[in-house]
N, C-alpha and C positions, 0 to 999 in steps of 0.2 A: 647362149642357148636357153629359150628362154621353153619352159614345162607349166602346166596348167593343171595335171593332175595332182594333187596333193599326196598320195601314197607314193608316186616319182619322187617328190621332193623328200620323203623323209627316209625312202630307201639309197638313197644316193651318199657315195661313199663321203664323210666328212671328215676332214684332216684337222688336229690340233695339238702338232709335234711341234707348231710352231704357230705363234697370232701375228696375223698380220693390220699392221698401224693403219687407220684411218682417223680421219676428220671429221666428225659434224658439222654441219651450220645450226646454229643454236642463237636466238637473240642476239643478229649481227657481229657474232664474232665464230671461229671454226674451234672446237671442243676438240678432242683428242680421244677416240675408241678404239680398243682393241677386238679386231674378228678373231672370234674362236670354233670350234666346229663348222671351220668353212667347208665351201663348195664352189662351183659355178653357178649356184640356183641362189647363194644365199647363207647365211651365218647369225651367230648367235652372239650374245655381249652383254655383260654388267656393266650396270653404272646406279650412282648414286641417285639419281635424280630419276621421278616419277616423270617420265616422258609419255603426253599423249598424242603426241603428232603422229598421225599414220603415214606418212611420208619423211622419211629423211634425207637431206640434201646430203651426197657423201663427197670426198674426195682422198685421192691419194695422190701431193705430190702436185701436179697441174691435172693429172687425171679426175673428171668429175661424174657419178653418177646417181641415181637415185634408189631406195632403196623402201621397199613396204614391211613397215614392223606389224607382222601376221601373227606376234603372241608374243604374251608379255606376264611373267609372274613377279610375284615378289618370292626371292628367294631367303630362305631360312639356313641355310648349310652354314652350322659352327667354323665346319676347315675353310672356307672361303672369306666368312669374317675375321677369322683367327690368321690368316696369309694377310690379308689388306693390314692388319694391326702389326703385327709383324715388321712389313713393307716400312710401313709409316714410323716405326720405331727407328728402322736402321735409315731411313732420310734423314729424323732427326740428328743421328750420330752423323750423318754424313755433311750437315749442314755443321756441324760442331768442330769437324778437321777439316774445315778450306783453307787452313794454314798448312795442311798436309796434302799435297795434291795427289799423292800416287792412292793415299788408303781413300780419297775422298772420290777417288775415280773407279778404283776397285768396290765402294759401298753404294755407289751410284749402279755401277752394271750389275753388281748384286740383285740391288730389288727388282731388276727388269727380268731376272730369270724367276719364270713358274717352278712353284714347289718347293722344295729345298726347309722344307720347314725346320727339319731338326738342326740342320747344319745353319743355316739363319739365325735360331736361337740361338747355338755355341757360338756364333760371332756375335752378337748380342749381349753374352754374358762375358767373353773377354774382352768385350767393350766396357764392361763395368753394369749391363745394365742386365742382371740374371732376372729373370721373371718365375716366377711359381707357378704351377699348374692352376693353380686355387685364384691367385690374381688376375692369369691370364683367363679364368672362366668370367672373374667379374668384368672383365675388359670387353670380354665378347657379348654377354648380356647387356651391359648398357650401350653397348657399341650396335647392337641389331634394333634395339629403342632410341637412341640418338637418330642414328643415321642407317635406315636400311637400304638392303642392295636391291636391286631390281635386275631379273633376267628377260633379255628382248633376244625374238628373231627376226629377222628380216629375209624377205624374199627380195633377191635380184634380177630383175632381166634386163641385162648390157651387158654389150660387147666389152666396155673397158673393165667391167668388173672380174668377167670369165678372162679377161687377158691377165690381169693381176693375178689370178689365182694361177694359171698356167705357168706363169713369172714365178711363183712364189712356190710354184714344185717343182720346176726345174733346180732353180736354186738351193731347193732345199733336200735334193733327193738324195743325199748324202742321210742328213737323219733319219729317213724313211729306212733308205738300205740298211743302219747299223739298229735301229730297231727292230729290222723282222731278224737281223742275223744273231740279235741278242734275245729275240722269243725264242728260236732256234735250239741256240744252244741251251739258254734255261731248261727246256722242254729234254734235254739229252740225259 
């Protein structure tokens, strides 16, 4: 369903209870992005790399379509670099117990879940590696000068991408439902 207004596209309701995996094409080989504030119009995504292609080849799977990145910042948010370091902290631990497959598979589906920061760190630090407020501010300082993030959105128009997303609320309508039933009850 493809829309041409631009106030359509940014009042349109956008889901990010759950990202869903896609693929770039990038210098002959398919990169790996996660959509976030999706829709059937279109989604949002970090990545490392200053990307100026206004067109992206996407796929999902054998499913393939194209995609127009309509805005692009550099993002500065501490908690989003402080999550990536984090992430990359417990890979290393998890590259460290392949002789342990149950904890190397439980620190593996770890990093793939969003948030969780404080509960991340206390696995982090029974892992032996406790970090300090103080070090983790220097990590995230040179970590935003090493390597900063960049925020992209893309606008979609195809069928297989509005299908994905259909796909991907279906199946996922279970979070949706215990998230409005847990504002709910919060709110009681």
């Amino acid at each position: 369903m493809a829309h041409n207004n631009d106030a359509i596209l940014r009042n349109e309701d956008r889901y990010s209870h759950i990202g869903i995996q896609l693929q770039y094409h990038a210098a002959e080989r398919w990169e790996p992005l996660e959509a976030l504030g999706w829709n059937e119009v279109g989604f949002n995504f970090y990545h490392t790399q200053d990307l100026r292609t206004p067109i992206l080849e996407l796929k999902r799977g054998l499913t393939r379509f194209d995609g127009d990145i309509v805005w692009r910042s550099l993002n500065t948010s501490d908690e989003l670099v402080l999550a990536n370091l984090v992430n990359e902290l417990i890979y290393r631990k998890a590259k460290a117990v392949t002789d342990n497959a149950r904890l190397h598979a439980r620190l593996i589906k770890l990093i793939r879940v969003s948030g969780m920061l404080t509960e991340k760190k206390h696995i982090l630090a029974s892992l032996g590696q406790d970090i300090s407020d103080t070090k983790l501010a220097e990590m995230i300082a040179h970590r935003k000068l090493e390597r900063p993030v960049f925020h992209y959105g893309v606008r979609v128009e195809s069928k297989a991408w509005a299908d994905i997303v259909h796909r991907t609320l279906r199946v996922s309508s279970v979070v949706i439902s215990l998230e409005k039933w847990l504002d709910a009850f919060a709110q009681k």
